[in-house]
N, C-alpha and C positions, 0 to 999 in steps of 0.2 A: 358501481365499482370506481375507485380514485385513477382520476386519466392521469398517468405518465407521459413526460414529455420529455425528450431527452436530443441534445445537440446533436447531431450526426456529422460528422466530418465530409462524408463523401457529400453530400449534400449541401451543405455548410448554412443549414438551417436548424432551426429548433423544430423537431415534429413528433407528432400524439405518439408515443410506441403503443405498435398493436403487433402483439407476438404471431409467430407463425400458426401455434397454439398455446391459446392460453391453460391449456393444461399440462404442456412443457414447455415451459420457457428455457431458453439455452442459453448461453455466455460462458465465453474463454475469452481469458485474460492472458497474457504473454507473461512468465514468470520470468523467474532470475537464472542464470548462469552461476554453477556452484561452484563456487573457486575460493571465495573467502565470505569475510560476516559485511551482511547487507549492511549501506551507508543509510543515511537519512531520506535522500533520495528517491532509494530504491522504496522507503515503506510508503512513498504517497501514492502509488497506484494502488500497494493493495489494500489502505486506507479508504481511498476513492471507492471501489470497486465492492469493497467490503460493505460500504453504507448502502449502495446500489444492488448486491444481493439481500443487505437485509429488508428495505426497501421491497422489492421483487417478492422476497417470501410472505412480507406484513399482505400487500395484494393480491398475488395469487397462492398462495399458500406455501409451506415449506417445501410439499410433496409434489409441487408441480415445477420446482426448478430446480434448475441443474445447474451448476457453477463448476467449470471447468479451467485450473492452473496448473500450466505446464514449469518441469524442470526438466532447463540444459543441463543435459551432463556429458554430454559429448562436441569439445570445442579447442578451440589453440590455447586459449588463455587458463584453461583448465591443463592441459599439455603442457605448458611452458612451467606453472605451478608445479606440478608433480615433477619436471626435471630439474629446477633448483632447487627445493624442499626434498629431494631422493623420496620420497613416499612414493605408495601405487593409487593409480586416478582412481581407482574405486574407494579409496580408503580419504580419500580428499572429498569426493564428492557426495559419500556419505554422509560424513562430518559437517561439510557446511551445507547441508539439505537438513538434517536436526538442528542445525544453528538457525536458519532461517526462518523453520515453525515456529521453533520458542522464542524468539526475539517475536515475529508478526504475530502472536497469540500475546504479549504481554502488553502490545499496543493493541490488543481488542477485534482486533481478525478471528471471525470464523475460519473453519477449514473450509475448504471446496467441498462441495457434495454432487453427488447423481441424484436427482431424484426426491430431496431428502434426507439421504441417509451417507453415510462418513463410508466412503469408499476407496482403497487406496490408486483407484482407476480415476476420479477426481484430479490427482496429483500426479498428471502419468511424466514419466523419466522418458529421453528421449532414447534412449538405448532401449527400452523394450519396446520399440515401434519402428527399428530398422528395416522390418520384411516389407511393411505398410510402405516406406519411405521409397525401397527400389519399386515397388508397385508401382505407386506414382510415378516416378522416375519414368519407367518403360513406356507408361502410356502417354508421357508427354513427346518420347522420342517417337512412340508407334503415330503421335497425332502430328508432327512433324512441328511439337514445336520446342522441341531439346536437340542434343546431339550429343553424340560422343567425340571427346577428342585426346588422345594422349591420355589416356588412363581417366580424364574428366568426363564429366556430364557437365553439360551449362546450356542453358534458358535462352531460348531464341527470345528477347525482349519485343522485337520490331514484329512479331507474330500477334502476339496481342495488341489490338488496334486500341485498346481502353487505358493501354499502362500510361500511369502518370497522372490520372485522374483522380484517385483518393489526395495526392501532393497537390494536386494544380500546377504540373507543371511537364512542357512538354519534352521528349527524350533528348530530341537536339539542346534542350536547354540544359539538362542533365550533363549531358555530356560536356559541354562550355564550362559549364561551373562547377562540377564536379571533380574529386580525386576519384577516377576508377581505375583498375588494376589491367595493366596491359598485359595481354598474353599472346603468344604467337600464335597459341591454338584458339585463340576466340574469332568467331565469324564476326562479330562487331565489340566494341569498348563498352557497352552497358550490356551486353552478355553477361549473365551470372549464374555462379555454380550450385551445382545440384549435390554433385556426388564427386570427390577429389580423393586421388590416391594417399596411402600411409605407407608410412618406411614402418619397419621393422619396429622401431622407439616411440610409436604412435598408436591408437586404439584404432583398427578396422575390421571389416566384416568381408567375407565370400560377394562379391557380385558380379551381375555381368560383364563389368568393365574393370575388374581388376580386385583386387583388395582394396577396401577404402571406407570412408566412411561420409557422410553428411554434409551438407553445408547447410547455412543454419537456416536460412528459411522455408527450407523442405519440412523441418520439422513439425513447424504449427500445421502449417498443411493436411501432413498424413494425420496426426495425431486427434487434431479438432473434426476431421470426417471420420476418423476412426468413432469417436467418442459420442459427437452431436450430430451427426450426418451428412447427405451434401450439404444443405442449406437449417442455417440457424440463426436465430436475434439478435447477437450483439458479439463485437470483437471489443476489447478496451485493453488499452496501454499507457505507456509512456507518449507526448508528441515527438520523442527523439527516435522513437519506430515506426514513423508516420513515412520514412521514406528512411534508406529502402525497405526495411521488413515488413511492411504492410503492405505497402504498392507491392513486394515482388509475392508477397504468401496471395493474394487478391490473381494476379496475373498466373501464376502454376495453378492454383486452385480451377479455377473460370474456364482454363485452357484443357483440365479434365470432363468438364464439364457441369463441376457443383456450383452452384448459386451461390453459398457460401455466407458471408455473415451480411445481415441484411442492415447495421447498426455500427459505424466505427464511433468509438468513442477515444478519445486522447485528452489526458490532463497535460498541465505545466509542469513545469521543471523549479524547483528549490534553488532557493538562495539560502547565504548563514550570514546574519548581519548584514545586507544588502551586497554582498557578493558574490560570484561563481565558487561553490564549494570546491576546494583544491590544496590536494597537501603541498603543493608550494605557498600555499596562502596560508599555511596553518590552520584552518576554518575545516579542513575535513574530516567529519566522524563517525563511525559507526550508529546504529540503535544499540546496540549492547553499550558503545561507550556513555551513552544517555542512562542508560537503565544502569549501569554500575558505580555512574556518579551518586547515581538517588535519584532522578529525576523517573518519578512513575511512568509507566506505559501511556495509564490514563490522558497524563499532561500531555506526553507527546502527541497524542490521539486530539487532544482538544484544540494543540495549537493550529493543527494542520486541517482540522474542520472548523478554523476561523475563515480561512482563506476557499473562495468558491474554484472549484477543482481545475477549470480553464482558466484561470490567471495564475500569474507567478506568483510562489509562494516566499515570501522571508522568513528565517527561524531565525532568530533572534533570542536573547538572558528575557529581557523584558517581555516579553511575550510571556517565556516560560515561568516565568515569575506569577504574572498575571493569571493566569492558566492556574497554576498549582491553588494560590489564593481563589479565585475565585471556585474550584472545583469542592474546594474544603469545608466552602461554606455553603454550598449545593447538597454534598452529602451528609451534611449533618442537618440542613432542613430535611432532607429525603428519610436519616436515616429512622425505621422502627415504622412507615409508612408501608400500606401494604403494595402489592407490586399493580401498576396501573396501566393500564392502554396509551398509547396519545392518541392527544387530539388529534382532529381532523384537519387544524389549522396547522400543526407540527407537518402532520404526513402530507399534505397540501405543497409546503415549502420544497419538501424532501423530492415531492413528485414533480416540482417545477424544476426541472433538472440538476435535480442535488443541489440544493439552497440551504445547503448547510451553514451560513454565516448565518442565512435571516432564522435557522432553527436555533443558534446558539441566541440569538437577539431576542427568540421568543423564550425561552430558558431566561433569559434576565427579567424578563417580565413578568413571567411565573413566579420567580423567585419574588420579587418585591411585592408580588400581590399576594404569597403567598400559597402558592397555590400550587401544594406538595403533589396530588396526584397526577396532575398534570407536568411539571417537572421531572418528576419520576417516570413516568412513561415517556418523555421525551427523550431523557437522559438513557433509557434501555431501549427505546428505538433507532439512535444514532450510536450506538455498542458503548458507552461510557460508564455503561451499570449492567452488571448483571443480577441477579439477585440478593447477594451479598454486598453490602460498602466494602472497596477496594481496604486493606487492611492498614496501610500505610496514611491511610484516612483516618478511619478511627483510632488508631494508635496518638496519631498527632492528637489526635482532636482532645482525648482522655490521659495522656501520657503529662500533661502540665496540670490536669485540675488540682492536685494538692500544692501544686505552685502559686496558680488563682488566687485559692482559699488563702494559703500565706499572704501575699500582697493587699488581698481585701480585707483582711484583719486588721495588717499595719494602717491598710488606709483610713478603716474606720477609730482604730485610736487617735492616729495621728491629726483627725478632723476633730477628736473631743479633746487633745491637748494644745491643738496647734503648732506642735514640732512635726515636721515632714523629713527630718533627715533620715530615720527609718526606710521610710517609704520612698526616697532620691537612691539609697544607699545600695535596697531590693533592687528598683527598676534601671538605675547604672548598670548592674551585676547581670539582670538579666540581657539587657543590650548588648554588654557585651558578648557575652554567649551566644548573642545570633535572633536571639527572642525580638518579635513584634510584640511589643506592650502597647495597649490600647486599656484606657480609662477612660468611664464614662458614666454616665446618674446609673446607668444599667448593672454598674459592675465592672469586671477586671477580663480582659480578654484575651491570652498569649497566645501567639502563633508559633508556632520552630518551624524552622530551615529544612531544608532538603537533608535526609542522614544526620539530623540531630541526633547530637549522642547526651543523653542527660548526667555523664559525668563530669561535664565541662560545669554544670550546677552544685559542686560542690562547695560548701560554706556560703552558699547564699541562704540555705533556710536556719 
């Protein structure tokens, strides 16, 4: 069987993953907060995470892993949404929970599964998991290591002698460098909240401390024991949940008593054009605004498996330029091939913890030697093919040929008369239309643009 190796955070080594069992392997990934449509951002986890489940199922089968992504739907930022937009939070949270599949499905994300199989318990909501949550809750107060105060619950942190150990870093130091929220009812300043009351204009539930609802790192908590148990394989996120959401989900968990994830994994954080994505920088955008420019899923999927998942990434035109061109001329070697395995060399890279740059490295080499079955199965082991060519593929690809044939006509007169104005007059016309013209002993070769529209070709043939 291919040995997996995979960074660990807490640990801060690279080491062999050897599941708890290998006949289920478990993993929960920290989803999104449903409040609007996911940034660019937001898709590199579930890009990351996505090569790593399918990875996981190429090895130990489909049936024996579990892939487990949660949705916020119970938060302020959600609340504050719903009170300037006057909508109701269920009708917001809905909305942007089907915004988020179809956008992360058109970059080439599988759904989460149990097991296998397409379960709507894969994708659990945090609001079906409140009973779980005051659970929890009680027995950290029965273990003495919560408290109630003023309608709150909050986390004795100084209880657990391990917090701060996934960060590396100790609470007094926390506390110095940190913005934490002062309250009068807290036993100490890195106290944090379990359970916090709701007015009337806010979404709460019956418990034993009042009407109220959540705070948010309770949620992975109950939700990942509810689903994978005490203890399971892997936790992976963002590294901007590496403290506090991970240190405190590690510290509640531990302090009930489950073992919990035995694997943290955290990628980097996205740049645009080498800086901090930010609508005061103008640089901030959506995945839908990519996908409604024209810029395929696929691309986006390629640029972002350039880049190895713990360094930062840049998005960048030229990147996505690159990407699109080079994936064009991948699926047309690929395309009418029948569907193929990878190599052992592909899955190798992928098992050397996600070495997705050196798998795209080996895809160029493929490509030049030729060497479609292999290609092809690399290209549907890193999710970049399914078993159709992406359609916006073959459209480009076939949507100029009787433009081709035009040009290579002219060209071949124009070599038996020796006038080329013809053939300057075509290939001006098509430039400016946005067309890559490429002439060569081979033949005529045009590219278009991202949403080429072919009426902008009018009066060139």
């Amino acid at each position: 069987m291919t040995t997996i190796k995979l960074y660990n955070t807490a640990t801060r080594r690279k080491e062999v993953f050897e599941p708890i069992r290998a006949d289920d392997v478990r993993m929960y990934v920290c989803g999104p907060t449903v409040y609007d449509r996911a940034h660019i951002g937001n898709a590199r986890p579930v890009i990351v995470f996505d090569v790593l489940y399918r990875l996981l199922r190429h090895v130990y089968g489909p049936d024996h892993v579990t892939y487990v992504r949660n949705f916020t739907d119970v938060d302020d930022k959600i609340n504050a949404r719903a009170a300037e937009s006057g909508r109701s939070i269920g009708e917001i949270t809905a909305e942007t929970t089907q915004w988020f599949l179809e956008d992360m499905a058109a970059v080439g994300a599988l759904e989460p599964s149990i097991k296998g199989e397409k379960h709507q318990e894969a994708m659990p909501r945090a609001t079906a998991y409140i009973d779980e949550m005051i659970a929890m809750i009680e027995d950290l107060i029965a273990k003495d290591h919560a408290y109630a105060a003023e309608g709150h619950v909050l986390f004795r942190v100084r209880s657990y002698k391990e917090y701060g150990a996934l960060s590396g870093r100790s609470v007094d130091d926390m506390i110095a460098g940190a913005r934490v929220e002062v309250a009068p009812f807290k036993e100490d300043p890195m106290d944090f909240v379990l359970w916090k009351p709701s007015d009337d204009d806010t979404p709460g539930w019956d418990s034993p401390w009042g009407r109220g609802r959540p705070g948010w790192h309770i949620e992975c908590s109950a939700m990942a024991h509810e689903l994978l148990g005490e203890s399971f394989d892997i936790h992976g996120g963002g590294n901007d949940l590496t403290f506090p959401h991970h240190e405190n989900e590690i510290a509640q968990s531990r302090c009930v008593g489950h073992g919990f994830a035995q694997v943290w994994m955290h990628n980097e954080m996205l740049q645009v054009e080498g800086k901090k994505m930010s609508k005061s920088l103008g640089n901030f955008f959506t995945v839908r605004d990519l996908l409604d420019q024209g810029v395929p899923g696929e691309v986006i999927r390629f640029v972002f498996l350039g880049t190895h998942y713990r360094k930062p990434m840049d998005w960048t035109e030229k990147k996505r330029a690159e990407a699109e061109k080079t994936l064009r001329k991948w699926y047309e070697q690929v395309a009418g091939a029948e569907t193929a395995a990878a190599s052992q060399t592909v899955i190798d890279l992928l098992a050397d913890d996600l070495n997705t740059h050196g798998v795209l490295t080996e895809c160029h080499r493929m490509s030049v030697e030729n060497d479609i079955a292999g290609l092809r199965g690399a290209l549907t082991l890193v999710g970049l093919l399914d078993e159709k060519i992406p359609e916006w593929a073959v459209e480009r690809a076939y949507d100029l040929t009787d433009v081709e044939a035009f040009l290579s006509d002219a060209r071949v007169t124009a070599m038996e008369t020796k006038d080329f104005a013809e053939v300057d007059r075509i290939k001006a016309a098509l430039v400016a239309a946005g067309i890559e013209v490429q002439m060569s002993k081979d033949g005529v070769k045009l590219t278009a643009p991202p949403g080429f529209d072919r009426s902008a070709l009018e009066g060139v043939l």
